[in-house]
C-alpha positions in Angstrom: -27.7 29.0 -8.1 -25.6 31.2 -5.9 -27.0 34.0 -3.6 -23.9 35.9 -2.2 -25.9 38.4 -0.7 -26.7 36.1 1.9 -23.2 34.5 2.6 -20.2 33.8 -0.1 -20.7 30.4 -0.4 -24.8 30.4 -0.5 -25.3 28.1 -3.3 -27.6 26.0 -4.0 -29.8 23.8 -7.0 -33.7 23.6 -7.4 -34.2 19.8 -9.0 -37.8 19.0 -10.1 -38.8 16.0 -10.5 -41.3 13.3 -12.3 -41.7 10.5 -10.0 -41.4 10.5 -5.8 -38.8 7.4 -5.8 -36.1 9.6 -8.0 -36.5 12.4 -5.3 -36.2 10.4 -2.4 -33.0 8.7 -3.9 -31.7 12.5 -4.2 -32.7 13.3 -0.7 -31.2 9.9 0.7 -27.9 10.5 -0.8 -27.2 14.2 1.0 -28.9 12.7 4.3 -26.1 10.3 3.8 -23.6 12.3 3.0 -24.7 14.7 6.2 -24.8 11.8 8.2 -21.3 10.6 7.5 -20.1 14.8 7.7 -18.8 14.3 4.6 -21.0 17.4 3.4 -23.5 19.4 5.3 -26.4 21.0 3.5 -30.2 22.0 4.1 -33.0 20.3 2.0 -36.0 21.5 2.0 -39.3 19.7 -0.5 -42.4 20.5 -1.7 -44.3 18.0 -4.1 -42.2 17.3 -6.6 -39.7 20.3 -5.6 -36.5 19.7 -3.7 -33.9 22.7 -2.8 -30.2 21.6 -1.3 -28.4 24.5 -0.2 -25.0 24.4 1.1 -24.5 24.0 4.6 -22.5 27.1 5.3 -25.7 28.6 4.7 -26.9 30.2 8.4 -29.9 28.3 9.6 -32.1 32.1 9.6 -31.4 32.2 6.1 -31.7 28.7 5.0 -35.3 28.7 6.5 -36.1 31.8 4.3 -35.4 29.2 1.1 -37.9 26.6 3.2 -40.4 29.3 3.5 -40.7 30.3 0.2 -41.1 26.9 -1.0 -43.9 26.2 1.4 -45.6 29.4 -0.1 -45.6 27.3 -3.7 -49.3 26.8 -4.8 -49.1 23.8 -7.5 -51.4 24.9 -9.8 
């Protein structure tokens, strides 16, 4: 998805997922990538619920994205 009325290059995905090990795989490979600064982004998860955005994404807004997530009831 892309946002631009919080930044031009606010985009992001939503990935949902069946089973914890696929998400953690997806989560492991952008720590990675953030680690080697090969890529910054922001992750944020919920259940089964995992938002990247990218990292030129100010920290105030990222944290909206993280907010909203944690406001998720699973039904």
């Amino acid at each position: 998805f892309s946002t631009p009325s919080i930044g031009e290059n606010a985009i992001g995905c939503i990935l949902s997922f069946d089973r914890r090990e696929d998400m953690e795989k997806v989560k492991d490979y952008y720590r990675k990538l953030n680690k080697k600064e090969e890529l910054h982004s922001w992750s944020f998860e919920k259940d089964n619920i995992l938002i990247v955005l990218n990292g030129t994404v100010v920290e105030e807004k990222a944290r909206l994205f993280e907010n909203a997530l944690a406001g998720i009831n699973k039904k």
